[in-house]
Each structure stands twice: as structure tokens, then as C-alpha cells.
PyMOL CGO cylinders between C-alpha atoms (Angstrom):
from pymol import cmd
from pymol.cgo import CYLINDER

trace = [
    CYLINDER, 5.70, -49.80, -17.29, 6.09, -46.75, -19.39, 0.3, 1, 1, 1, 1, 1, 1,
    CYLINDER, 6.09, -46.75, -19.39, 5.33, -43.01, -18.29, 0.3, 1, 1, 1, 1, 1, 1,
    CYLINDER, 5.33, -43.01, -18.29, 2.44, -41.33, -20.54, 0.3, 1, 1, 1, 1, 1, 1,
    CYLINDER, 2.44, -41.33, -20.54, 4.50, -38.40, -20.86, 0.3, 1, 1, 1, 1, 1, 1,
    CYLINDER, 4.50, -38.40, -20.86, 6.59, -40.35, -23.34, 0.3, 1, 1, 1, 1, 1, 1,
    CYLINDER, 6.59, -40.35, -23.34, 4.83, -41.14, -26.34, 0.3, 1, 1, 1, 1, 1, 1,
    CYLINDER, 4.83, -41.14, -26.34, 5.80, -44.31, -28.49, 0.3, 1, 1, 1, 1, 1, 1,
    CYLINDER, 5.80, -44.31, -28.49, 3.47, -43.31, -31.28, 0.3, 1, 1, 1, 1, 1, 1,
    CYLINDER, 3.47, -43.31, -31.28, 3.55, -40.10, -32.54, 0.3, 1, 1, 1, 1, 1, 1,
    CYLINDER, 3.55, -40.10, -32.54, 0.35, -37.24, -32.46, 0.3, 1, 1, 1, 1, 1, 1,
    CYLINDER, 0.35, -37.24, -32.46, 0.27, -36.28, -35.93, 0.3, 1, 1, 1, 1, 1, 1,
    CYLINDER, 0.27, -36.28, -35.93, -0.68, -31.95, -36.00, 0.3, 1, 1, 1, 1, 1, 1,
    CYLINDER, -0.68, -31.95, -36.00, -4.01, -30.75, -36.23, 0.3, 1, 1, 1, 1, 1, 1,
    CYLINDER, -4.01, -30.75, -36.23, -3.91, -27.17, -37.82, 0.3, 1, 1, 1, 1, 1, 1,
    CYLINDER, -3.91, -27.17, -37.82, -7.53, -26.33, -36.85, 0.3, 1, 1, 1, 1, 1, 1,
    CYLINDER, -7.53, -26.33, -36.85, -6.25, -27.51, -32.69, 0.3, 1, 1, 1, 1, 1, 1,
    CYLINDER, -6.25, -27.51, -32.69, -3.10, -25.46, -33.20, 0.3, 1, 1, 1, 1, 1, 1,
    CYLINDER, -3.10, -25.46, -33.20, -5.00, -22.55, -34.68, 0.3, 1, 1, 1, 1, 1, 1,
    CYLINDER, -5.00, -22.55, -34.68, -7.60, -22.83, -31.83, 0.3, 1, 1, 1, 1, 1, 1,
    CYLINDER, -7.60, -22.83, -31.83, -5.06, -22.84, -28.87, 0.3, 1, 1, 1, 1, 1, 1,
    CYLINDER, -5.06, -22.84, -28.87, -2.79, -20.48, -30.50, 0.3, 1, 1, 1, 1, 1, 1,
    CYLINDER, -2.79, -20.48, -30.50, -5.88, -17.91, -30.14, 0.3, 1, 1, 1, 1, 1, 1,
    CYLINDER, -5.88, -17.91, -30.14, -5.96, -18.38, -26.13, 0.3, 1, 1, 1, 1, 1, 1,
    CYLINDER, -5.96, -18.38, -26.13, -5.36, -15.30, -24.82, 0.3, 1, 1, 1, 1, 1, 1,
    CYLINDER, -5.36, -15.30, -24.82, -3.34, -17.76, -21.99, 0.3, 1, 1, 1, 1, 1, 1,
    CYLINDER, -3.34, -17.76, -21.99, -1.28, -19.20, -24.70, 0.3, 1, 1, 1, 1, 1, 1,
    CYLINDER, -1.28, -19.20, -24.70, 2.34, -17.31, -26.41, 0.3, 1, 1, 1, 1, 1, 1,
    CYLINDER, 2.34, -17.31, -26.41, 4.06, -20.04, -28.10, 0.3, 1, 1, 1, 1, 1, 1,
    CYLINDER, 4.06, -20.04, -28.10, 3.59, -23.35, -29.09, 0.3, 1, 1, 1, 1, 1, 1,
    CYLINDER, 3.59, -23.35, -29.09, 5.98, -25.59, -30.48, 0.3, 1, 1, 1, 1, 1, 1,
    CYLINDER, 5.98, -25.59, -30.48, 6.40, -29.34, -31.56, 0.3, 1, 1, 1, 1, 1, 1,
    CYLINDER, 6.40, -29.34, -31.56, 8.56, -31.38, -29.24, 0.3, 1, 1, 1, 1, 1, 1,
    CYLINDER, 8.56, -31.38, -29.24, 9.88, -35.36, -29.09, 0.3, 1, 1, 1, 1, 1, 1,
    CYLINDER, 9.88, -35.36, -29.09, 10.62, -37.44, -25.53, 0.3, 1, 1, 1, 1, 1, 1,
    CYLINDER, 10.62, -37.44, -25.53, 13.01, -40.30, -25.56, 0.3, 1, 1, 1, 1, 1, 1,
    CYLINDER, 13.01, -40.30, -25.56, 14.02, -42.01, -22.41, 0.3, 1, 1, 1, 1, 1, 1,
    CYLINDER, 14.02, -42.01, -22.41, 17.49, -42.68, -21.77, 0.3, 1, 1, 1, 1, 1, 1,
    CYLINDER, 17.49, -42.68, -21.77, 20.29, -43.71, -19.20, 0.3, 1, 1, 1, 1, 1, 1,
    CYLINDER, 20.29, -43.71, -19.20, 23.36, -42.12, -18.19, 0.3, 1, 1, 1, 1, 1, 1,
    CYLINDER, 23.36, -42.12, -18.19, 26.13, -44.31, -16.16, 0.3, 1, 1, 1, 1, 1, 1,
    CYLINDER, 26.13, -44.31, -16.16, 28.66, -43.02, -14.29, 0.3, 1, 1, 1, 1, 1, 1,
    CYLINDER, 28.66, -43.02, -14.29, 31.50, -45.71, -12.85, 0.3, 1, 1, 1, 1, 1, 1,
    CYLINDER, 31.50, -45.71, -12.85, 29.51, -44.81, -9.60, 0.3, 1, 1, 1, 1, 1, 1,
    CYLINDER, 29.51, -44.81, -9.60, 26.35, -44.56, -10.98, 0.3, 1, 1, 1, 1, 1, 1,
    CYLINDER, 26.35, -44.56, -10.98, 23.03, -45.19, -13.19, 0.3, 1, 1, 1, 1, 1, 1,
    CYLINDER, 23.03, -45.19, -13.19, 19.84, -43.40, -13.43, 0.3, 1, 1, 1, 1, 1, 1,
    CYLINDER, 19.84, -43.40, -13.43, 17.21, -43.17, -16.26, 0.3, 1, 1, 1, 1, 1, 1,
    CYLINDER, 17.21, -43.17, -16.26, 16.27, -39.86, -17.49, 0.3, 1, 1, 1, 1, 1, 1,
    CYLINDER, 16.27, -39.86, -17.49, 13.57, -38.51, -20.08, 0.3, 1, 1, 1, 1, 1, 1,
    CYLINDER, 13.57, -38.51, -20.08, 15.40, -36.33, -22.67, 0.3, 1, 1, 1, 1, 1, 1,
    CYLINDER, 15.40, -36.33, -22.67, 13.02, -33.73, -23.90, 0.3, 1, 1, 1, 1, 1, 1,
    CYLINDER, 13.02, -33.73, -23.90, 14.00, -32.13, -27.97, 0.3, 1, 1, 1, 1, 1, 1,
    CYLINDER, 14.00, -32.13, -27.97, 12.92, -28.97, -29.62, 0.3, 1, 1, 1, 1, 1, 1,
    CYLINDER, 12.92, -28.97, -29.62, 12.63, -28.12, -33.07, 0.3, 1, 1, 1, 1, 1, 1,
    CYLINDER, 12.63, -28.12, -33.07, 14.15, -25.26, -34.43, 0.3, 1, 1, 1, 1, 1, 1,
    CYLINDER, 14.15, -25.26, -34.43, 11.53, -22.42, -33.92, 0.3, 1, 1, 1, 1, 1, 1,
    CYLINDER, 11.53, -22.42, -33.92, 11.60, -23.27, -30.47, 0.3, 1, 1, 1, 1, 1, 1,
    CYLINDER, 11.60, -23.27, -30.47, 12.99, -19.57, -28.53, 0.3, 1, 1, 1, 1, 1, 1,
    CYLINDER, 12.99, -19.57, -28.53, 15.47, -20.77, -26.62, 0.3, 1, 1, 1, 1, 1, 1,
    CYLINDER, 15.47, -20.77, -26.62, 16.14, -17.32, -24.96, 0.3, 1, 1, 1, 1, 1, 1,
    CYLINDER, 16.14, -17.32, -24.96, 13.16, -18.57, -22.44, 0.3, 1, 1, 1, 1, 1, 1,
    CYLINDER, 13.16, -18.57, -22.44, 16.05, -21.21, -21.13, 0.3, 1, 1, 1, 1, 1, 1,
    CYLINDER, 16.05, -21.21, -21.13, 18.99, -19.20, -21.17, 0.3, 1, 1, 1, 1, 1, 1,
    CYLINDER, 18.99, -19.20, -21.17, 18.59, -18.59, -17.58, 0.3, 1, 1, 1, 1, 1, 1,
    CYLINDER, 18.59, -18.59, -17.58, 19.05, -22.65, -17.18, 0.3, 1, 1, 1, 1, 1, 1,
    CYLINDER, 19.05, -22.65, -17.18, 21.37, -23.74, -19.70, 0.3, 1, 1, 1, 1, 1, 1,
    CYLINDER, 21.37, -23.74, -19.70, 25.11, -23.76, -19.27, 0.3, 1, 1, 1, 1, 1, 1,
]
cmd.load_cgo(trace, "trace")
């Protein structure tokens, strides 16, 4: 069974959605994004992740705090 977070097929954009939530006074940014599940093995170990990706005119500065 397969998270909803992770869509298989994707949500094509809506300008007139993008235009209306972009005009929430709540909302600064918004920005297109793809999940892909994945698992990363260790000789000790296994685990499945979801890897979350970002387009390019994502800000990354928000993350700087977390990335190394």
C-alpha cells in the first residue's frame, strides 16, 4: 500500500488555482515539486525513504539552515 503523499500520476497546473492561492495573503511562494520513494542500504541496514525534488525557482536559502 502506497502513501497519498506520493503521487503516481501527475497533477497537471491550473493557472487560474495557482493565481488564486498565490493571492492568499497566508501564501509567499509556491513552487512545483516531484516525490519518488526510494531505499537506501547500508551493510547494516535498509530503510525506505520518500525523496522530495524541487525545480529550479525553488529558494533554497529557506533550507540553508538544514542542508549540509
Amino acid at each position: 500500500m502506497k502513501a497519498a503523499i506520493a503521487e503516481e500520476i501527475p497533477i497537471e497546473q491550473d493557472d487560474q488555482v495557482v493565481n488564486t492561492v498565490r493571492n492568499l495573503p497566508e501564501v509567499t511562494s509556491i513552487h512545483p515539486f516531484a516525490t519518488k520513494y526510494a531505499i537506501l542500504k547500508t551493510p547494516e541496514e535498509m530503510d525506505g525513504v520518500l525523496l522530495k525534488g524541487l525545480d529550479s525557482t525553488y529558494n533554497f536559502k529557506h533550507l540553508s539552515g538544514f542542508l549540509q
